[in-house]
N, C-alpha and C positions, 0 to 999 in steps of 0.2 A: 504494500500500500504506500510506503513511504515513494518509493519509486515515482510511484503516480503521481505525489505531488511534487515532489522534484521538477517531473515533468510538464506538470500543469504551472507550475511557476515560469518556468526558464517559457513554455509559450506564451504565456499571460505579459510577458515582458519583452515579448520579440525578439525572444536569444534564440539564434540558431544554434544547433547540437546536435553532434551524431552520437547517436543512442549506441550504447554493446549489451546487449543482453545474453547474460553469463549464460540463464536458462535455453535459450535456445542455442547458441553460438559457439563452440567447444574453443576458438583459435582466443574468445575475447573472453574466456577462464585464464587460460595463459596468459595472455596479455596482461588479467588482473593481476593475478600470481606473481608474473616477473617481474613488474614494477613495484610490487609489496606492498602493495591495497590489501587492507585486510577487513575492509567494513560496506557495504553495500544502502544504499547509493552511495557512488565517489562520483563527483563531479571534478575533471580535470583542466584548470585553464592556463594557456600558456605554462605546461607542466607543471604546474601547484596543483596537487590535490585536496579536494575538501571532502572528507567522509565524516558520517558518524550525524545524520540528517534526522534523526529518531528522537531523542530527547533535547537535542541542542539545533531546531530550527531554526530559532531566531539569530543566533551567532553564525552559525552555518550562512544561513541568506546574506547577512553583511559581509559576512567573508568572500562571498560569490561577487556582492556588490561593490564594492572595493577593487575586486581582480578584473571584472569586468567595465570598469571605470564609471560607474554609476553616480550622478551627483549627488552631494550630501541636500536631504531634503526633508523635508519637516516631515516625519513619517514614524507610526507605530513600532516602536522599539520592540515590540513585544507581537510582533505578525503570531494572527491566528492559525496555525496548523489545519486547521479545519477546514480553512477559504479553498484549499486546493487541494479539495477531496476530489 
């Protein structure tokens, strides 16, 4: 589920991404693996990874927005997990 909203965020904000899903994709287990991802969803930009999307959303999302040069903007510090069911 988390997945989902990862996903529904990054579209909800017009970020393009190429998706690897471990579950169907045997090369993007690997992938995971060898880079030493250990936590699903990993979000990776310009090779910084951001995993660990589950209890630490709100941090997580800034983290994204930061990497993703997002301007600082009068905005809910505390984004509802929920909005992107």
């Amino acid at each position: 589920m988390t997945c989902r909203r990862l996903k529904a965020w990054l579209s909800q904000n017009c970020i393009i991404f190429d998706e690897r899903t471990v579950d169907e994709e045997p090369s993007a287990v690997d992938e995971f693996k060898a880079l030493g991802y250990q936590m699903l969803p990993t979000a990776v930009v310009d090779g910084v990874a951001i995993a660990g999307f589950h209890s630490e959303w709100s941090d997580r999302i800034k983290q994204l927005k930061e990497l993703l040069g997002f301007e600082d903007e009068d905005e809910d510090e505390d984004e509802d997990i929920d909005e992107y069911e």
